[in-house]
C-alpha positions in Angstrom: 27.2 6.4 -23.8 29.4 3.6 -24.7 27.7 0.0 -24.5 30.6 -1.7 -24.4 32.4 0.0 -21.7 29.1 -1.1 -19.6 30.0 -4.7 -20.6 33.3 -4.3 -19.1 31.6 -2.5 -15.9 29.2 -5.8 -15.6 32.3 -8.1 -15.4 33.8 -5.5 -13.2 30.3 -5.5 -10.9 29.8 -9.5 -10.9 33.8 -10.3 -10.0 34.6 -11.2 -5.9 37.8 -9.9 -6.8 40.2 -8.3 -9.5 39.9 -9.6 -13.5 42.4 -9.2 -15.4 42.6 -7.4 -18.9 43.0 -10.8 -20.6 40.0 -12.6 -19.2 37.7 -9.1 -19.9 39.3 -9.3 -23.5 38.5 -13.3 -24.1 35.3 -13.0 -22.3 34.3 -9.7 -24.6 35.8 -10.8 -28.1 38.0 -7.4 -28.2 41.8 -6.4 -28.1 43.9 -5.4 -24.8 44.1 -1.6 -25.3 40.1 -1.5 -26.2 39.7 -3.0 -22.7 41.9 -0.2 -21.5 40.6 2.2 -23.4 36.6 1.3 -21.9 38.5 1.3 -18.2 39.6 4.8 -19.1 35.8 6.0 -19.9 34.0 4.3 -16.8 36.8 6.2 -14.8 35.1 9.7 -16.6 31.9 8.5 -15.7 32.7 8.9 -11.7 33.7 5.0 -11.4 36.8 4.0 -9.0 38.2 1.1 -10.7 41.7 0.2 -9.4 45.0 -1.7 -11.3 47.8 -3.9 -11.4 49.8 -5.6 -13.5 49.9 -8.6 -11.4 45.7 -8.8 -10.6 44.3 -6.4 -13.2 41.2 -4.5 -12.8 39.2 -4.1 -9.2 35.9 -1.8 -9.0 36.5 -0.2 -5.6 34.0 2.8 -6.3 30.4 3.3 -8.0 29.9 6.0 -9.5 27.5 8.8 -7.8 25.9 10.0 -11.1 23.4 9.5 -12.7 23.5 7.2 -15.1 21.6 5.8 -17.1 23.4 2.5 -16.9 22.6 2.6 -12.9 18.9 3.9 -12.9 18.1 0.7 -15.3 19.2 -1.8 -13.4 16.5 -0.8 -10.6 13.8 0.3 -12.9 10.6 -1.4 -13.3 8.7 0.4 -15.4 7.3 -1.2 -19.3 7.8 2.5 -21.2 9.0 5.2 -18.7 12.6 5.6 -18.7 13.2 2.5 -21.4 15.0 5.2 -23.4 17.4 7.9 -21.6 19.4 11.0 -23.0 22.1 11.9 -20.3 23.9 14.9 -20.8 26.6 16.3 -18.1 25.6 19.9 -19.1 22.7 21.4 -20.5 20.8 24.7 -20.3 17.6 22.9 -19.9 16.2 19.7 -19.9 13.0 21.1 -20.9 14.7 22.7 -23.6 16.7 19.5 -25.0 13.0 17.5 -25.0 11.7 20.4 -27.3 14.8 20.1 -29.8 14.2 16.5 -29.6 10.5 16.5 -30.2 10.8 18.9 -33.2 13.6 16.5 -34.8 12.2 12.9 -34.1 9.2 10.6 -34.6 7.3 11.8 -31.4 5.4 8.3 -31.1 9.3 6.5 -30.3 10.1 8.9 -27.7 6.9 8.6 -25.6 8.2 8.0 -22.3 11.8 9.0 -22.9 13.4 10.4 -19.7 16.3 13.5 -20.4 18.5 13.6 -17.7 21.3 16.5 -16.7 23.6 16.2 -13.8 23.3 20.2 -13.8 20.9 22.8 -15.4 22.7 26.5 -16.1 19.1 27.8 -17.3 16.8 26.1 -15.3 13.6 27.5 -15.8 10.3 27.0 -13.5 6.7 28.1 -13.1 5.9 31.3 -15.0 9.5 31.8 -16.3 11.1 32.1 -12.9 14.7 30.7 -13.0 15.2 27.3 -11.4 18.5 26.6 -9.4 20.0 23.6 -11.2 23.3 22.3 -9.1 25.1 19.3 -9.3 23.9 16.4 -6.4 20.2 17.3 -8.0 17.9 15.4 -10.1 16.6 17.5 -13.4 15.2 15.4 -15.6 11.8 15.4 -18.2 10.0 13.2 -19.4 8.6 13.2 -23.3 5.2 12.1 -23.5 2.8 11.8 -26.3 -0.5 11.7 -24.2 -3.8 10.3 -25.5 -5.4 12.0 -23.3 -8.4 14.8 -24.1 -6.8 18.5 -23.7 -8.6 19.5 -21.0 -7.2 16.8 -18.9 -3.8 17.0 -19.8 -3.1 19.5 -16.9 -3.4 16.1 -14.8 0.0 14.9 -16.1 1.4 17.3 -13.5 -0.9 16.2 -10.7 0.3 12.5 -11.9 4.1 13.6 -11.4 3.3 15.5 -7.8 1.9 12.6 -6.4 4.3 10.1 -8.1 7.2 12.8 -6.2 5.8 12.8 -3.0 5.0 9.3 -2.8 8.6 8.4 -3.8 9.9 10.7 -0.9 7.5 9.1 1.3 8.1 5.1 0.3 12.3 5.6 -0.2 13.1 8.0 2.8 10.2 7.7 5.2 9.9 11.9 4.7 6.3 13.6 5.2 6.1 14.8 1.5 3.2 16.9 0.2 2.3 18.9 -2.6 1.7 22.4 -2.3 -0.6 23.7 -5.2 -0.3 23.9 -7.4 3.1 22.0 -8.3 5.4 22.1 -5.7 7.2 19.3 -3.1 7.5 20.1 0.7 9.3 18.7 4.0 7.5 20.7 6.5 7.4 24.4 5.9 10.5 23.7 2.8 10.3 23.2 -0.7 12.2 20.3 -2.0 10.6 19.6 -5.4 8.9 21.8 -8.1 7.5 19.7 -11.7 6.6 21.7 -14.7 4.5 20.7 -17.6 4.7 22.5 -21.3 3.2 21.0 -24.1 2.6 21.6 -27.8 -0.7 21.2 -29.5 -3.1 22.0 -32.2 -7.0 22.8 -32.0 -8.1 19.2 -29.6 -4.9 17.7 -30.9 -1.7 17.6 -28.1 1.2 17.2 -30.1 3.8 15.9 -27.2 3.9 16.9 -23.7 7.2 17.8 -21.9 7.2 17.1 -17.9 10.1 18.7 -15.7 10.7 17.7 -12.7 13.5 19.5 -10.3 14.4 17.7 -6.7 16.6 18.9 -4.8 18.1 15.3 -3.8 21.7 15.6 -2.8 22.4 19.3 -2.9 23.9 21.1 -0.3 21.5 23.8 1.1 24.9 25.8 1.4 24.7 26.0 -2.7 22.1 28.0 -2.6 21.4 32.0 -2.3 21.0 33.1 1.5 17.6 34.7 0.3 16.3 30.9 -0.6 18.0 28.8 2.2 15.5 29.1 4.7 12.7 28.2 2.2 14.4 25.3 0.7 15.4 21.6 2.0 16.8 18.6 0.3 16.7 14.9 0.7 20.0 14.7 2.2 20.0 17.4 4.2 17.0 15.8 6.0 18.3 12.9 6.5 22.1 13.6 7.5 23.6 11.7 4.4 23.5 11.6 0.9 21.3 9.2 -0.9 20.9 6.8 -3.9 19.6 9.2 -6.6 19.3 6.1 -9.2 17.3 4.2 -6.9 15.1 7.1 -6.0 14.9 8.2 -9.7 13.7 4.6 -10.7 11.4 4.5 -8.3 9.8 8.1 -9.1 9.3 6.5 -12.6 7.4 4.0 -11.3 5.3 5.7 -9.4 4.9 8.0 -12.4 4.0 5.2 -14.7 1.6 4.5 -13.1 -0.4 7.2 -12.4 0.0 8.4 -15.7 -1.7 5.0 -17.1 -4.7 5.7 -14.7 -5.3 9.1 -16.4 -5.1 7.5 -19.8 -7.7 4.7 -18.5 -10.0 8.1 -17.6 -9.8 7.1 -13.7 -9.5 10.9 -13.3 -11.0 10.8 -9.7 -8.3 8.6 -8.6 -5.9 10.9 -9.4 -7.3 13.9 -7.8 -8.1 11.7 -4.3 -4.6 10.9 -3.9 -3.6 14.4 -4.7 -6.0 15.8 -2.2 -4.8 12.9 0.4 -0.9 14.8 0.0 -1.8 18.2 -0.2 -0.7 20.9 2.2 -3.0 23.7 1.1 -6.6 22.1 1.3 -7.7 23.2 4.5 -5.4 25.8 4.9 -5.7 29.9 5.0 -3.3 31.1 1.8 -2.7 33.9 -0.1 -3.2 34.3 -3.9 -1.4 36.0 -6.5 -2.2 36.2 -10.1 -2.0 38.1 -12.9 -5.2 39.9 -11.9 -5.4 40.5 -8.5 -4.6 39.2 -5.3 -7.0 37.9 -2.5 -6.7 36.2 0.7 -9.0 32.9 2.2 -9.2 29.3 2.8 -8.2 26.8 0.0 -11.3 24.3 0.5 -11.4 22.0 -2.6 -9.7 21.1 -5.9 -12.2 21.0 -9.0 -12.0 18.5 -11.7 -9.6 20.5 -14.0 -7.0 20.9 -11.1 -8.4 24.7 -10.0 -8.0 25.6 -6.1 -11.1 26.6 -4.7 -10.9 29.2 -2.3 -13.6 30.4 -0.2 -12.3 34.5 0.7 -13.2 36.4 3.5 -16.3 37.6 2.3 -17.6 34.0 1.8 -17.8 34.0 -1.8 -15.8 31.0 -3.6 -13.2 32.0 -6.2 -11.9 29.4 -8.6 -7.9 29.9 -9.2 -6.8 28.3 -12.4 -3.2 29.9 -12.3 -1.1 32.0 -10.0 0.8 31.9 -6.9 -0.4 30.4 -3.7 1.2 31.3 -0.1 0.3 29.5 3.0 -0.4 31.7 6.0 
């Protein structure tokens, strides 16, 4: 995105009242029509900016994407997020980080955050297809972890926590995590989070963390089979919220998680994710590949497993599958 038409919008944002095209051109070192021209291209970005000969240029409007421009100026993180690819359109977010990481120097993207405005091939857990509208927020984050493989699967727990605490701190919502990677609002799911990662032997190459939250979308956009199992932000709340704020504020929750795993503070992790989940404690059902079994989910082990103890009293460890709450 053009840096120098967000030099123009900084004028535009610090101004009581209209500036006109002469004092932007002095104050930027660059000709009438380029101050025109960047006008033109913060108007494409979703920005209301009004004008007249006599007073020049007025912002009336923010703009309700998400840009990275806008998710910056709230973030406070020291390497999530710092870099940002934005893209209007894309199959997958998921899919852009792995053309990315196969192209660039995997060390200088650590912590890079891809962001689409809408997803046409949204994919989640197990391959499923992942509704992707417009008013959402699909993003993933590039990571190369230090972290030893069989801990990796705690980036996820990381990003589940750092979701539902975000929910909870911005919005005053009762989020929790339902195992093993999904968001609720009561009974409704609001977020899902996806981890894929590439690696070699004991050696992860780069870890790709999706995240899908249902911020401002409409319930109405999606399928009358999925309405009354999903929510979103704004429909619990009656009005549509600040997705930039909210997305800085996920990264910073993120961040910081994700540095306590790489510290090895892996109990930490897993308290906090117990302290939000939905499913300890609860009867569920469980799907996997192999069979299916009902019985009460009692614990989480170390490497993120739902322990279930089934009818018969036996405890089965789940590593993978589906979990359904009674």
């Amino acid at each position: 995105m053009p840096d120098s038409a967000f030099r123009v919008m900084e004028i535009l944002e610090k101004s009581d009242g209209p500036v006109s095209g002469e004092a932007i051109s002095n104050e930027l070192g660059i000709t009438r029509s380029a101050v025109w021209k960047h006008i033109n291209e913060l108007r494409m970005m979703g920005y209301d900016i009004s004008s007249s000969q006599k007073e020049g240029y007025r912002l009336t409007r923010m703009s309700s994407k998400l840009l990275p421009y806008e998710i910056h100026k709230k973030l406070q993180t020291k390497f999530i997020g710092k870099k940002m690819r934005y893209l209007e359109n894309t199959p997958s977010t998921i899919w852009v980080g792995k053309q990315l990481c196969a192209e660039g120097d995997l060390e200088k993207m650590h912590g890079m955050v891809i962001i689409a405005e809408e997803q046409t091939g949204g994919v989640g857990r197990m391959g499923r297809a992942w509704v992707s509208p417009s008013g959402g927020i699909w993003v993933t984050i590039v990571l190369k972890p230090h972290i030893p493989i069989d801990h990796v699967f705690m980036i996820t727990m990381a990003g589940s926590v750092a979701v539902a605490r975000a929910i909870r701190k911005e919005f005053d919502l009762g989020a929790l995590i339902k195992w093993p990677n999904d968001i609720f609002i009561g009974n409704k799911k609001v977020a899902g989070l996806l981890l894929e990662l590439a690696a070699e032997a004991d050696n992860v190459h780069y870890c790709l963390l999706g995240m899908g939250i249902d911020a401002n979308v409409p319930i109405s956009q999606f399928s009358l089979a999925l309405q009354n199992n999903i929510t979103s932000i704004s429909a619990e709340l009656g009005h549509e919220v600040d997705r930039a704020s909210f997305l800085a504020r996920i990264l910073k929750e993120f961040e910081s998680h994700y540095l306590l795993i790489e510290s090895g503070e892996y109990d930490t992790i897993i308290r906090e994710w117990k302290s939000l989940s939905c499913t300890l404690e609860h009867r569920v059902d469980i799907r996997t590949l192999k069979n299916s079994f009902s019985g009460e989910a009692v614990d989480i082990d170390e490497y993120g497993a739902l322990i279930i103890r089934k009818d018969n009293g036996k405890l089965e460890r789940v590593i993978a599958g589906d979990c359904f709450h009674q």
